[in-house]
N, C-alpha and C positions, 0 to 999 in steps of 0.2 A: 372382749374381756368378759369375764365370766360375774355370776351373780352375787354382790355384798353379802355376808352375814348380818341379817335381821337384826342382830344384835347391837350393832356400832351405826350411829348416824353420819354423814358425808360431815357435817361438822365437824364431829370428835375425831375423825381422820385429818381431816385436815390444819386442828387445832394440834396434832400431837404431829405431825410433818411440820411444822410453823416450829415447834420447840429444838430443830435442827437446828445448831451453829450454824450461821451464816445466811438461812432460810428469810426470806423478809415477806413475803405469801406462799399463800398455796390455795390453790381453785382445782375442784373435782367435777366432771362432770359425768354427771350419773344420768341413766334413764329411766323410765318409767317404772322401770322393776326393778331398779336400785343397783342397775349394770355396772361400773364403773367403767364409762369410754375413754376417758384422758383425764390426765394429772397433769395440770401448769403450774410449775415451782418458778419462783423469781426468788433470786438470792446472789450474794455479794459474790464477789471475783477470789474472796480468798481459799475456797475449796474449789479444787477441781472439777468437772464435770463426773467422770467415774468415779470419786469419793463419793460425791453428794450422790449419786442414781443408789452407790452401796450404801450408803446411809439411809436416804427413806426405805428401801429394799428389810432393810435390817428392822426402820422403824412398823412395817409393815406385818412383818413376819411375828415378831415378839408381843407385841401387841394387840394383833388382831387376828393371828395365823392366814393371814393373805399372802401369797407370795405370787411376786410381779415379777416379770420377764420382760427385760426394757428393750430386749434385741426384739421378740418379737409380740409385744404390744399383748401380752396375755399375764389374767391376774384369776389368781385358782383359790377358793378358799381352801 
């Protein structure tokens, strides 16, 4: 995955993926130059798996102009 914008901390990402219906965490794992390698969502059974992936996608995009490709594990500012 490619490099976060400066601008947004791994917290406020994953405070505003948490503000998803049905989200119950979210854990980012970033590296030393603020990478983003994996997104662990845990969240309820009432949305479907392809909802929720289009839901943080959406939340990601609008908010941060990140866009994440869940087929193949790539996130582009």
């Amino acid at each position: 995955m490619s490099p976060m914008t400066e601008k947004f901390s791994v917290d406020e990402i994953e405070d505003s993926i948490c503000q998803i219906d049905c989200v119950k965490a979210v854990r980012i794992v970033a590296d030393q130059d603020k990478n983003i390698e994996e997104i662990h969502v845990l969240a309820s059974p009432s949305k479907g798996p392809k909802q929720l992936s289009r839901d943080i996608e959406s939340v990601l995009m609008a908010r941060y102009g990140l866009s994440v490709n869940h087929r193949n594990n790539q996130l582009r500012p």
